[in-house]
C-alpha positions in Angstrom: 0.0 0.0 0.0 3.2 2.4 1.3 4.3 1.4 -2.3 1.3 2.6 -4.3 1.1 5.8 -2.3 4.4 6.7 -3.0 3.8 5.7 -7.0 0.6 7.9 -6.8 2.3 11.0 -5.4 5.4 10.8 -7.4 3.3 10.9 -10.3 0.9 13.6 -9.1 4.4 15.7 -8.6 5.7 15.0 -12.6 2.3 16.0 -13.6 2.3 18.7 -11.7 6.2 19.8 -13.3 5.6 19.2 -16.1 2.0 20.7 -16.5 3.8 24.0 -15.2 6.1 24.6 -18.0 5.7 27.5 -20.0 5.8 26.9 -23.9 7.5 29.4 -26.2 6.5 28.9 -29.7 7.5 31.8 -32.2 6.5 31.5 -36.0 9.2 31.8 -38.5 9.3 35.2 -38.7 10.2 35.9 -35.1 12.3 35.0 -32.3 12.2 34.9 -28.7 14.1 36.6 -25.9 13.7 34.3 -22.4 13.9 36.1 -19.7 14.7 34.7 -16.4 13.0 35.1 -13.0 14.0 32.1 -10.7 11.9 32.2 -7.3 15.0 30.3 -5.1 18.1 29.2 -6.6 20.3 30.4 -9.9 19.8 33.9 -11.6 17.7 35.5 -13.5 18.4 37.8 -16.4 18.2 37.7 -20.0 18.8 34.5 -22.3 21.8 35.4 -24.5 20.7 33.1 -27.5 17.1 33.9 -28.8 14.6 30.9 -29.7 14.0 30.8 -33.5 11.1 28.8 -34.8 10.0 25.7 -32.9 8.8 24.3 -29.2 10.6 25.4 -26.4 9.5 24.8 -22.7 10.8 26.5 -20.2 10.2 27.0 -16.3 7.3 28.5 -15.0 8.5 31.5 -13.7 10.6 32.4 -17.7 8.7 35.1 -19.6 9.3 35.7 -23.1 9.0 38.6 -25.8 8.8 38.3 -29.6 10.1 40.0 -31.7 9.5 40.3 -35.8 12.8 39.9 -37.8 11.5 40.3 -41.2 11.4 43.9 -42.6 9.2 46.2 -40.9 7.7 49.5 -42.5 7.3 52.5 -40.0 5.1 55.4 -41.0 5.5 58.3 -39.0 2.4 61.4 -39.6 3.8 65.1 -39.6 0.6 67.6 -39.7 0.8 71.2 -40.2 4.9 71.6 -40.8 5.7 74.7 -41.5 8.6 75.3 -44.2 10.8 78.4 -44.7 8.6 79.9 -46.8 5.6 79.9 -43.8 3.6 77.3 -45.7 2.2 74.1 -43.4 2.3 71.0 -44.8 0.9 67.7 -44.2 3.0 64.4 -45.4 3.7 61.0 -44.1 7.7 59.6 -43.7 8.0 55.8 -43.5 11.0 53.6 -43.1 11.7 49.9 -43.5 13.6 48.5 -40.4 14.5 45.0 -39.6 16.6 43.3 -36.7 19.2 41.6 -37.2 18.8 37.9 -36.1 20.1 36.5 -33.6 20.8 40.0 -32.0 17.7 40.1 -30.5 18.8 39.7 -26.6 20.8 42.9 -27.1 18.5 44.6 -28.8 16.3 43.7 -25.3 18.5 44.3 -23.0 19.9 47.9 -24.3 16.3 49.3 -25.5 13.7 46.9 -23.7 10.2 45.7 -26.0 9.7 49.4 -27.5 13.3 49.6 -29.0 12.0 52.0 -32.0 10.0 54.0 -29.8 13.0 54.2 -27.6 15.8 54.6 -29.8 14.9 55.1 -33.1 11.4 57.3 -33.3 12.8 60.4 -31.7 15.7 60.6 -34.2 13.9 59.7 -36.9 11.5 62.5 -36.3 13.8 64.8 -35.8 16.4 64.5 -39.1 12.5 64.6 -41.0 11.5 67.7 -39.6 15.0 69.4 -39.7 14.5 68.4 -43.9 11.1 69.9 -44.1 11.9 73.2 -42.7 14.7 73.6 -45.0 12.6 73.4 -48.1 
């Protein structure tokens, strides 16, 4: 009976691991970034190589973030510009981006899940409205 018990509960604990996982599964377009939050032992932090397409399971406490690594177009909106000649203008910029793979941990780590918004938008707003007020 002792023996059955012990069967029963060692099984109710692998179930209970192995139901707990969490499953990363980007498409082919994307990759993962794992990051790490252990409750007890080890350290947490950022995975330095990326999941590309497939099942991955990981412990329960590991988040994950997506990114796209095929070329992106980013349309920014500029309304009522005003150029040397006092005129306002209305026009649209857009840029194609894409991240590099496999470089997706750094790009996480340096400039977090909004890394255009963060890095690049400001910038890129910037060099289009120093243009447009030359013309």
């Amino acid at each position: 009976m002792k023996k059955i018990i012990g069967l029963l509960s060692l099984f109710t604990l692998m179930v209970f691991i192995f139901s707990s996982c969490t499953i990363v599964d980007p498409n082919g377009d994307e990759e993962a970034v794992l990051v790490m939050k252990p409750l007890i032992f080890g350290h947490g932090g950022v995975e330095k190589t990326p999941v590309n397409c497939g099942l991955t399971f990981c412990a329960p406490t590991t988040s994950s973030i997506i990114f796209k690594i095929t070329p992106i177009t980013i349309t920014e909106e500029f309304d009522n510009m005003v150029t040397k000649d006092n005129t306002p203008v209305t026009f649209s910029a857009y840029m194609k981006v894409q991240i590099i793979s496999g470089e997706t941990p750094k790009l996480y780590e340096k400039f977090g899940i909004n890394w255009y918004d963060n890095s690049i938008k400001p910038k890129f707003r910037a060099m289009v409205r120093d243009k447009s007020c030359e013309c």
